[in-house]
C-alpha positions in Angstrom: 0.0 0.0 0.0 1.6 3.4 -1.0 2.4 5.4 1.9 0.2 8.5 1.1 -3.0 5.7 0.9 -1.9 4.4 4.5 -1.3 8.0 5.9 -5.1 8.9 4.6 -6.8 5.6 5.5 -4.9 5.9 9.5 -6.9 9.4 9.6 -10.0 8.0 8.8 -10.2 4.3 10.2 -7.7 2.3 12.9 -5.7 -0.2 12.6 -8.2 -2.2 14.5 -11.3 -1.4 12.6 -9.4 -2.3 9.4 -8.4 -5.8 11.1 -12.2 -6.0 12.0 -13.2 -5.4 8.8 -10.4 -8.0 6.9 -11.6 -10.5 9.5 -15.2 -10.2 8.4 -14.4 -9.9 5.0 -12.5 -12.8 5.2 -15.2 -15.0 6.4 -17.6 -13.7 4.9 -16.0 -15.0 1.6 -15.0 -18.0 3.4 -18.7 -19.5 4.3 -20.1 -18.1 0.4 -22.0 -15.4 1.8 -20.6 -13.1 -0.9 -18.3 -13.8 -4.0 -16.6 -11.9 -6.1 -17.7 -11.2 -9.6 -15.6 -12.1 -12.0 -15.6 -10.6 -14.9 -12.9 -12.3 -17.3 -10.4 -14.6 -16.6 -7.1 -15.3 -19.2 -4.6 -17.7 -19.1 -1.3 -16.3 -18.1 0.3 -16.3 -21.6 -3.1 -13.8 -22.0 -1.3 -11.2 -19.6 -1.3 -9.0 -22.4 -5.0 -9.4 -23.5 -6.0 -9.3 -19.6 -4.0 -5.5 -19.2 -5.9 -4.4 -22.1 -9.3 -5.4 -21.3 -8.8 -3.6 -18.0 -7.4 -0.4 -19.9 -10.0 -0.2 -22.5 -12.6 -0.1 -19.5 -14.3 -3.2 -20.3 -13.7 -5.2 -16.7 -16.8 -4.7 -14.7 -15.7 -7.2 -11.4 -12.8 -8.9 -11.5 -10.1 -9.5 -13.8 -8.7 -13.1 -13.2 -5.1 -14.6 -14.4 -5.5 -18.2 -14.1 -1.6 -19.2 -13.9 -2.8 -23.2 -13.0 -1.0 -25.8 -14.7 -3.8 -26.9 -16.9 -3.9 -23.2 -18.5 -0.6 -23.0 -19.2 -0.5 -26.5 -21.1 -3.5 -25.9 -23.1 -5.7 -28.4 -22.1 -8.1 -26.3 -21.4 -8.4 -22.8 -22.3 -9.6 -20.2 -19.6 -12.6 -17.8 -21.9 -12.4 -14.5 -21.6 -15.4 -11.9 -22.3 -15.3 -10.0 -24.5 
């Protein structure tokens, strides 16, 4: 985290409330209450693709890099939207 994002965010919430909050987060994702939405994934040869998808403002939720053995050999291919 950049040092003028920690200064601001120790102004506005403490250390312990941003634990709190990482903790709950953390579970919460944990037990399936809430999931992220993903909104392309790319193999990691894809980097490329994946950067400019996020740069041509197309990525609404998550961008995903799946660097798993199985992408990389080919076997089968992550999609990506388009």
């Amino acid at each position: 985290m950049s040092e003028s994002l920690h200064a601001f965010l120790d102004e506005i919430v403490t250390a312990d409330e941003l634990r709190r909050n990482e903790d709950e987060l953390t579970e919460l994702l944990a037990t399936g209450r809430i999931t992220p939405h993903v909104a392309a994934t790319f193999d990691l040869d894809d980097v490329a693709a994946a950067l400019r998808h996020v740069a041509d403002g197309r990525a609404v939720g998550k961008v995903v890099l799946d660097v798993t053995d199985r992408a990389r050999s080919g076997s089968t291919p992550a999609a990506a939207s388009p």
